[in-house]
C-alpha positions as CSV (number, residue, x, y, z in Angstrom):
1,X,-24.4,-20.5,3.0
2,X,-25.6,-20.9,6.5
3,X,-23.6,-21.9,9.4
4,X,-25.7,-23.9,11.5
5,X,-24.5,-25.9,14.8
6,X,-26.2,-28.7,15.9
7,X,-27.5,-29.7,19.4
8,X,-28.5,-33.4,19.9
9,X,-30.3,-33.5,23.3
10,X,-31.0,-37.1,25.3
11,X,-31.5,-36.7,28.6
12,X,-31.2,-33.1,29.2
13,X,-27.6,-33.3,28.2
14,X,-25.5,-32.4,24.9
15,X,-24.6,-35.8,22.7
16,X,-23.4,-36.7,19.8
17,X,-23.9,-39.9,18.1
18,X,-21.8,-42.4,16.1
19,X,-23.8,-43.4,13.2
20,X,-26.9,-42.3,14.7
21,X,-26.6,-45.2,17.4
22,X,-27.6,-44.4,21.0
23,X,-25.3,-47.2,22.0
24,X,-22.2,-44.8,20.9
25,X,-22.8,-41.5,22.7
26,X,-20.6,-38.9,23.7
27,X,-22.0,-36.1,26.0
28,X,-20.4,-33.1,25.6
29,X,-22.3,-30.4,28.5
30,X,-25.1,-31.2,30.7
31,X,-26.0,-27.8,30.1
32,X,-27.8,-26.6,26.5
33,X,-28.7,-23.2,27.1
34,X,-25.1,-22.5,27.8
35,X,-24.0,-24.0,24.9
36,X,-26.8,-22.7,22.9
37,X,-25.5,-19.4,23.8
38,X,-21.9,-20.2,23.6
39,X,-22.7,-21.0,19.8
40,X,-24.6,-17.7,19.0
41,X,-21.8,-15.4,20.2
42,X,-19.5,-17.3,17.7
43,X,-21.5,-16.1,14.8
44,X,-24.2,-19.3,14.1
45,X,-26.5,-18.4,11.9
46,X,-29.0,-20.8,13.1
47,X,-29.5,-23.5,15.6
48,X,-30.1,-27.1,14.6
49,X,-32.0,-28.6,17.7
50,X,-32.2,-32.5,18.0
51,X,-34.5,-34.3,20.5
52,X,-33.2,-37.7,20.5
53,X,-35.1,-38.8,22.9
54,X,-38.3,-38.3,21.5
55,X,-36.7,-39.4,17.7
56,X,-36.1,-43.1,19.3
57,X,-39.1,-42.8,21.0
58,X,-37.1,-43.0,24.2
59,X,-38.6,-39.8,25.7
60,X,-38.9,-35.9,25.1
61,X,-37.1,-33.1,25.8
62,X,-39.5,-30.4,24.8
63,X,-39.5,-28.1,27.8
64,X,-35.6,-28.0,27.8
65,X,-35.9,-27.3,23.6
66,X,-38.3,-24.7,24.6
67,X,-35.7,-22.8,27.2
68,X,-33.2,-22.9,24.5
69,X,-35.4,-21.2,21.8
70,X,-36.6,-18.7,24.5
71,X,-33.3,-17.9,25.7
72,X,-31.7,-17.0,22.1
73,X,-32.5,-14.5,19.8
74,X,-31.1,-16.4,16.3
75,X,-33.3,-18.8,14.6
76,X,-34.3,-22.7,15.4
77,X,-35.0,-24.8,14.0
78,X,-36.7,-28.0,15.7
79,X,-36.2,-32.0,14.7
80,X,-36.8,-35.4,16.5
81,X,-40.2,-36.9,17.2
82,X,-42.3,-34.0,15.2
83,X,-44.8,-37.1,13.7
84,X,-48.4,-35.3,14.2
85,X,-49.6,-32.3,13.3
86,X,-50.4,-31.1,17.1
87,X,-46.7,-31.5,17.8
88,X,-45.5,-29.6,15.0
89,X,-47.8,-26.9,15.5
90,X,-46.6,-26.8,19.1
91,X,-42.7,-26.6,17.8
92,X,-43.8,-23.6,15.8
93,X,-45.3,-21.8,18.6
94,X,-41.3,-20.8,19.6
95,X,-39.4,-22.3,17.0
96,X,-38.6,-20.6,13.6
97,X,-38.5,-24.4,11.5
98,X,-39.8,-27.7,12.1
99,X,-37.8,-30.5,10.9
100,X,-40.0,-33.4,9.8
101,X,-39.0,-36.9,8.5
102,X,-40.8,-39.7,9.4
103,X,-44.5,-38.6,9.4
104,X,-43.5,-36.9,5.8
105,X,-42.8,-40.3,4.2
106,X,-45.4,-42.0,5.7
107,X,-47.8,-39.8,4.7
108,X,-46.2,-40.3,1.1
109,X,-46.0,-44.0,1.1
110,X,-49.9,-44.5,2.4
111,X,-50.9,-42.0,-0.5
112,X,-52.0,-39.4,2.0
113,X,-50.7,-36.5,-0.5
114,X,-53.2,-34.3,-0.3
115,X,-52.4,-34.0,4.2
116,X,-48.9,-32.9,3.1
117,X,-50.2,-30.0,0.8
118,X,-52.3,-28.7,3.6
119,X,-49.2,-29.3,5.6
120,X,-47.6,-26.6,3.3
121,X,-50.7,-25.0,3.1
122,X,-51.3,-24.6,6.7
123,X,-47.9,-23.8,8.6
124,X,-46.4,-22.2,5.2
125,X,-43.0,-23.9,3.1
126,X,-40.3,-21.7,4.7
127,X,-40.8,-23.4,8.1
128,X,-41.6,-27.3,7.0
129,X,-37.8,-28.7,6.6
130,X,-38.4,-32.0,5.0
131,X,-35.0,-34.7,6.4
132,X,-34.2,-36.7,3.8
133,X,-32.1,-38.8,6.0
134,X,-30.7,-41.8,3.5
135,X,-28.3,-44.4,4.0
136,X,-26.2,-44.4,1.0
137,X,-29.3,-43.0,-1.0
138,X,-32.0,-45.0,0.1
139,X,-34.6,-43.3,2.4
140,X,-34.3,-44.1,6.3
141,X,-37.1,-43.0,9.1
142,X,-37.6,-43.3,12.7
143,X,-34.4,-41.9,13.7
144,X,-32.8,-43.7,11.1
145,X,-34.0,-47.3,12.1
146,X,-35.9,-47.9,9.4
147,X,-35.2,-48.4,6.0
148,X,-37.8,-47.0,3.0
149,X,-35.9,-48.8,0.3
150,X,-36.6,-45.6,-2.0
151,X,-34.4,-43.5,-3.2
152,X,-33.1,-39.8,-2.2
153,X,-33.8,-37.8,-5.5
154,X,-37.0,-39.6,-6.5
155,X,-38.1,-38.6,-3.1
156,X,-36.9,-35.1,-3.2
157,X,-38.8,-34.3,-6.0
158,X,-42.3,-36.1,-4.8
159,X,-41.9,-33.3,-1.7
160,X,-40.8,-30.3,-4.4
161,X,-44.2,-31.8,-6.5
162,X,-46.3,-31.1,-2.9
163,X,-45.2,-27.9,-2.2
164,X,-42.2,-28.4,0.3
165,X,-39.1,-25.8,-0.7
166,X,-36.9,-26.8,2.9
167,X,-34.9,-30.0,2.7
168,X,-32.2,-31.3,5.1
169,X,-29.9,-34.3,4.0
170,X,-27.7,-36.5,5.9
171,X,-25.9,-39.9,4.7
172,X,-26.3,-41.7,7.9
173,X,-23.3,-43.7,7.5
174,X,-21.3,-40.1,7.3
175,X,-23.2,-39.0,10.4
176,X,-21.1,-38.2,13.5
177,X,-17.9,-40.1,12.0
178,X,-15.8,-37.2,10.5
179,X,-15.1,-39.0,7.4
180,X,-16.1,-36.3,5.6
181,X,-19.3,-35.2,3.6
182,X,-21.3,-37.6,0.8
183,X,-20.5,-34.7,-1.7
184,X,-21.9,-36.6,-4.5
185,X,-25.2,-36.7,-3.6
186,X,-25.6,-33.3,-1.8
187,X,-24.8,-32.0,-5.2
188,X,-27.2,-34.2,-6.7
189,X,-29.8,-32.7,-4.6
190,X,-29.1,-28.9,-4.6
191,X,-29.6,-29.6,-8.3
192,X,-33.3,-30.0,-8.0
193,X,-34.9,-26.8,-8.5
194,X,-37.1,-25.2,-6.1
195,X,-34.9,-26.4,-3.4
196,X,-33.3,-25.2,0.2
197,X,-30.7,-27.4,0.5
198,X,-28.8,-28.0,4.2
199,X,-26.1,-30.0,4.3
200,X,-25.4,-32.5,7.3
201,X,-23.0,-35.2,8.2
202,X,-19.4,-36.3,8.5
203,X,-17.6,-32.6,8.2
204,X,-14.4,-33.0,10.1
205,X,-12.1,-29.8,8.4
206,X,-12.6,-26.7,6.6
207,X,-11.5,-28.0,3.5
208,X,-14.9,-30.0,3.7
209,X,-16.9,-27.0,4.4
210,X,-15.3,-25.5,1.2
211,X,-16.1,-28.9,-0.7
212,X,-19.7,-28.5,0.2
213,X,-20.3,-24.8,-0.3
214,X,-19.4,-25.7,-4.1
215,X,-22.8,-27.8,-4.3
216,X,-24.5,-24.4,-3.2
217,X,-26.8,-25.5,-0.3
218,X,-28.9,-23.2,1.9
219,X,-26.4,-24.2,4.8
220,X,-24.1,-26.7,6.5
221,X,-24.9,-28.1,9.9
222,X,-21.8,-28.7,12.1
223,X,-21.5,-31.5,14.9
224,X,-18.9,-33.3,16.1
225,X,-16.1,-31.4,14.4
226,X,-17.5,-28.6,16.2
227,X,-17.6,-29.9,19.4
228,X,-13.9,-31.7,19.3
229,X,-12.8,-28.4,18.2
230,X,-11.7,-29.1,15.1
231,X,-13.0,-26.1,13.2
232,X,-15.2,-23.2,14.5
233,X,-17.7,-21.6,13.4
234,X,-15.9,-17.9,13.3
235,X,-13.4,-20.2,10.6
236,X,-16.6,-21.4,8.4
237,X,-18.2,-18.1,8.6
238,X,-15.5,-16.8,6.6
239,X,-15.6,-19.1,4.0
């Protein structure tokens, strides 16, 4: 399992969010290269870059997300406003992984499924992450404003049907909280065969990191536990 830190950038600087709400940030460095660094000597596996900006359509942060990638030698991979295929291509020019949510389910919902096999097709599975970002198992887009009203496992396997191996889930009401991980339907999920599993939202302790590695994900993104120094990632490595 994969230890994976996030960065949520808005405004050049380090956040994290309550709940995903913009109106309950904490900034943690006005500086993520440092911190992008500071997390790779610890051991990360990967790096989970956020733009928040350009996920609330609030700005971009693409040339600082672009520093980072270019001043670290682990892998990236890239979320937050990826919703046209000239933007993901452009993520992928440095980045390891695009993370895509919203254009994903839109192209499902309009019946466009034959754009997200030549998604697959054109940028290959290993490096399309597909967030299924729910809120209490219904599907939520644009940076979790929106709710789909479908569900998490119907909509897992629709991708898994297309061609998409990559997943990343997060229970938005888990998000940023420290309550602890929605368990039950992470292991619901990492049943689906075919599937890459990454685990986000609501770690606060190691015994949660050990409750999710039973599920067997592809790996566990850590945020504000991280960053409040409530576990490291030299502790979750060696579980």
């Amino acid at each position: 399992m994969k230890i994976i830190p996030a960065i949520d950038l808005m405004n050049g600087e380090v956040v994290r969010l309550f709940k995903g709400d913009p109106k309950q940030k904490t900034v943690y460095s006005d500086n993520p290269v440092e911190i992008a660094k500071k997390w790779e000597d610890a051991g990360a596996d990967m790096l989970h870059l956020v733009d928040l900006d350009a996920t609330l359509e609030l700005g971009e942060n693409y040339e600082m997300v672009k520093k980072i990638c270019d001043n670290i030698s682990i892998p990236v991979q890239v979320a937050g406003g990826l919703r046209d295929i000239k933007k993901i291509s452009a993520v992928l020019s440095f980045a390891q992984r695009a993370v895509i949510g919203t254009i994903a389910m839109e192209l499902k919902e309009s019946a466009q499924e034959q754009i997200l096999s030549n998604l697959v097709s054109q940028f290959g599975r290993d490096r399309l992450v597909v967030s299924i970002d729910h809120l209490d198992g219904e599907i939520v887009t644009h940076g979790w404003q929106r709710n789909t009203g479908t569900k998490l496992l119907e909509t897992t396997n629709e991708f898994v049907r297309h061609g998409f191996s990559e997943f990343l889930t997060t229970n938005v009401s888990k998000d940023g909280t420290l309550y602890g991980p929605d368990i039950s339907s992470l292991e619901n999920v990492c049943k689906i065969g075919g599937t890459n599993v990454i685990a986000s939202g609501g770690i606060s302790k190691l015994d949660d990191i050990e409750h999710v590695k039973k599920c067997n994900p592809y790996g566990v993104i850590l945020g504000k536990a991280l960053y409040e120094g409530l576990i490291s990632i030299e502790e979750a490595k060696r579980i």
